[in-house]
C-alpha positions in Angstrom: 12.0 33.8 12.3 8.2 32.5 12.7 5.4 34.5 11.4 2.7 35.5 13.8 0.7 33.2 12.1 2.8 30.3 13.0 3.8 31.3 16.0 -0.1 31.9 16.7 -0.9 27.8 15.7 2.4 26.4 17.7 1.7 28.1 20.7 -2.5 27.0 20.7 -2.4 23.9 23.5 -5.0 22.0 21.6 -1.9 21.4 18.2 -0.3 20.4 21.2 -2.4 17.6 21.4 -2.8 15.9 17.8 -3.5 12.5 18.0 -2.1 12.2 21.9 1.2 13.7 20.7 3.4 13.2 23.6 6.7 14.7 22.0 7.5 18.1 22.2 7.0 19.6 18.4 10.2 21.0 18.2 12.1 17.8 18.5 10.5 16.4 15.7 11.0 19.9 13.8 13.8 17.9 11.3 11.9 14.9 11.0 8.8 16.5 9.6 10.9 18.4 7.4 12.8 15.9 5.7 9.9 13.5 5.5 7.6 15.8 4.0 10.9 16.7 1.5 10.3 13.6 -0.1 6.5 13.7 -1.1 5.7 13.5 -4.6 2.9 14.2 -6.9 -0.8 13.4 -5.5 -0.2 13.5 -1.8 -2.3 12.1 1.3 -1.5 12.8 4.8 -3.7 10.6 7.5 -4.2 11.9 10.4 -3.3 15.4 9.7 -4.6 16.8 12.9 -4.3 20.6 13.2 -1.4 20.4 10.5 1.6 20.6 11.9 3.3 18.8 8.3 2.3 21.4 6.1 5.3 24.3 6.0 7.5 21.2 4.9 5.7 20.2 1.8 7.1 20.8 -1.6 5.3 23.7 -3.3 4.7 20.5 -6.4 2.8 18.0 -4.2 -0.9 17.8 -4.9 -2.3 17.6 -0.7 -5.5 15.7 0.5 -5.4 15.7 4.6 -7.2 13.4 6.6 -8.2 13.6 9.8 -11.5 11.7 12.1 -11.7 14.9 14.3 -13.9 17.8 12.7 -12.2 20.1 14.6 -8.4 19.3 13.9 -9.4 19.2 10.0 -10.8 23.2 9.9 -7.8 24.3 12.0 -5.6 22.7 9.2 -7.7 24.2 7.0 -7.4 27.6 8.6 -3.4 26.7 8.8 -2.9 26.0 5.3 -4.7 29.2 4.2 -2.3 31.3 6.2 0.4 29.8 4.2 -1.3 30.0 1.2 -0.9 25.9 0.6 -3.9 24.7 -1.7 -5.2 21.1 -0.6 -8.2 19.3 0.4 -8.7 18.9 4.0 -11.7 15.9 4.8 -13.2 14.0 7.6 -11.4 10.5 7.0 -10.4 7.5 9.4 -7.2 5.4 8.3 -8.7 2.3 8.9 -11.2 2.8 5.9 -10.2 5.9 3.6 -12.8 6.8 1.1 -10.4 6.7 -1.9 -9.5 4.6 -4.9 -7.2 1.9 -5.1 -4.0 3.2 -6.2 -4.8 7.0 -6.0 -1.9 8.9 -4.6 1.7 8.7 -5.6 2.6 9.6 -1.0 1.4 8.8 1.7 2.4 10.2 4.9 1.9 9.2 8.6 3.0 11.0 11.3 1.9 9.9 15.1 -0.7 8.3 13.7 -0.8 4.7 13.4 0.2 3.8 17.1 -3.3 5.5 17.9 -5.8 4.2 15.8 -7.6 1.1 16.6 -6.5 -1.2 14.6 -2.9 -0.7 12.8 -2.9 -3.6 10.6 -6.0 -2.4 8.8 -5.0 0.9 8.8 -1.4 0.0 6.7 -3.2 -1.9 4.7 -5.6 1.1 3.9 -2.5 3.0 2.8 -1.3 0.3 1.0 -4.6 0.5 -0.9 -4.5 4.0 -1.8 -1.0 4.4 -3.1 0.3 3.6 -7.1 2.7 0.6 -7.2 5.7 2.4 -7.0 4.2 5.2 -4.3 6.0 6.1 -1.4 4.9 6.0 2.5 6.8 8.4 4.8 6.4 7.2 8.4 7.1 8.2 11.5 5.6 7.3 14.8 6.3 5.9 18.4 7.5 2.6 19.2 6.5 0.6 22.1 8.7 -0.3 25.3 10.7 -3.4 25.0 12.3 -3.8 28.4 10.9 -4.9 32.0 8.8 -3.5 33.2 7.5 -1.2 30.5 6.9 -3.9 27.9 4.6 -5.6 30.8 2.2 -2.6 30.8 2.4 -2.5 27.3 1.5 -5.9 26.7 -1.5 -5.3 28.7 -2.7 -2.3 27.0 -5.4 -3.8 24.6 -4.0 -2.0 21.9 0.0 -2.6 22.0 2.1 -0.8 19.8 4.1 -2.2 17.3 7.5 -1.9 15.1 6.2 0.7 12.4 8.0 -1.1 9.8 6.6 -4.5 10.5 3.2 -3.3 10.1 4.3 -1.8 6.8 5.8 -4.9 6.1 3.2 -7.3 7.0 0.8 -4.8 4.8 3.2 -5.8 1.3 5.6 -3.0 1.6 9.3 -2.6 0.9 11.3 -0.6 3.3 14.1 1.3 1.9 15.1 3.0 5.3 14.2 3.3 9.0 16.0 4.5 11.8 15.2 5.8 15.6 15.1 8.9 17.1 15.0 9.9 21.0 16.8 7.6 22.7 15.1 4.4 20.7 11.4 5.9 21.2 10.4 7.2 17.7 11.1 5.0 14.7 11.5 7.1 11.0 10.6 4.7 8.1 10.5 5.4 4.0 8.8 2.1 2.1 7.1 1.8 -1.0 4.6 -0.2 -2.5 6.3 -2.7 -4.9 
């Protein structure tokens, strides 16, 4: 059973809206929490929005949570204190993090990259950031690919892409990937070789 505290930041119509999250939470309920199952060590989460990932962390990972919106990053704040996670919780864009190279061990994306501007730099940003070795837990939406959908998509100036081509066009290895919801939501675990 949910604590009033969780049930309190599920039910708030603006953690509906992270990052023009279209999918219900609860159907991605089991994605989150086997994704977040396998972060390790030093940990950074872009685009946290209003945290919706943090119950499934390990109690070992180390968490720093990005997010460009001042407002999603102190109600992640406030969510994380009401389950007494410890983290660091910062204004940060994907497409240029304010981190070292090679400075987390995970990095995980969720609904994220198929907003920002530009994806490419973006993956590449996470790339960056992560020790040869380090681990990127992906999920996000994939674009139509049948007439007439992937029409209007192609027109979008921003078209999404294949998750794992982005990761693989940015250097890394994927070790598995598979889709969710009838084909709409791809699941991806790479690495940095």
């Amino acid at each position: 059973m949910a604590s009033r505290s969780e049930r309190r930041h599920r039910d708030d119509p603006a953690d509906r809206q992270d990052h023009g999250e279209h999918v219900p939470g609860h159907l991605l309920h089991r994605t989150r929490e086997l994704l977040c199952a396998g972060a390790r060590g030093r940990t950074l989460e872009v685009g946290v929005g209003s945290g919706r990932n943090l119950p499934f962390y390990p109690p070992q990972v180390r968490l720093t949570a990005v997010d460009p919106d001042p407002r999603k990053i102190e109600r992640a704040r406030e969510h994380a204190a009401d389950l007494a996670l410890p983290g660091h919780f910062l204004i940060g864009d994907v497409q240029d993090l304010d981190f070292p190279d090679r400075s987390f061990d995970t990095v995980m994306c969720t609904l994220t990259l198929g907003v920002v501007e530009d994806q490419e730099q973006g993956m590449r940003e996470m790339y960056r950031v992560l020790e040869p070795g380090g681990r990127l837990l992906m999920v996000d939406r994939i674009g139509r690919t049948r007439f007439p959908f992937r029409f209007f998509q192609r027109r979008r100036g921003n078209p999404r892409r294949l998750p794992r081509e982005v990761a693989v066009e940015a250097g890394f290895r994927v070790g598995h990937h598979d889709r969710l919801l009838l084909g709409t939501i791809e699941r991806v675990v790479a690495h940095r070789p």
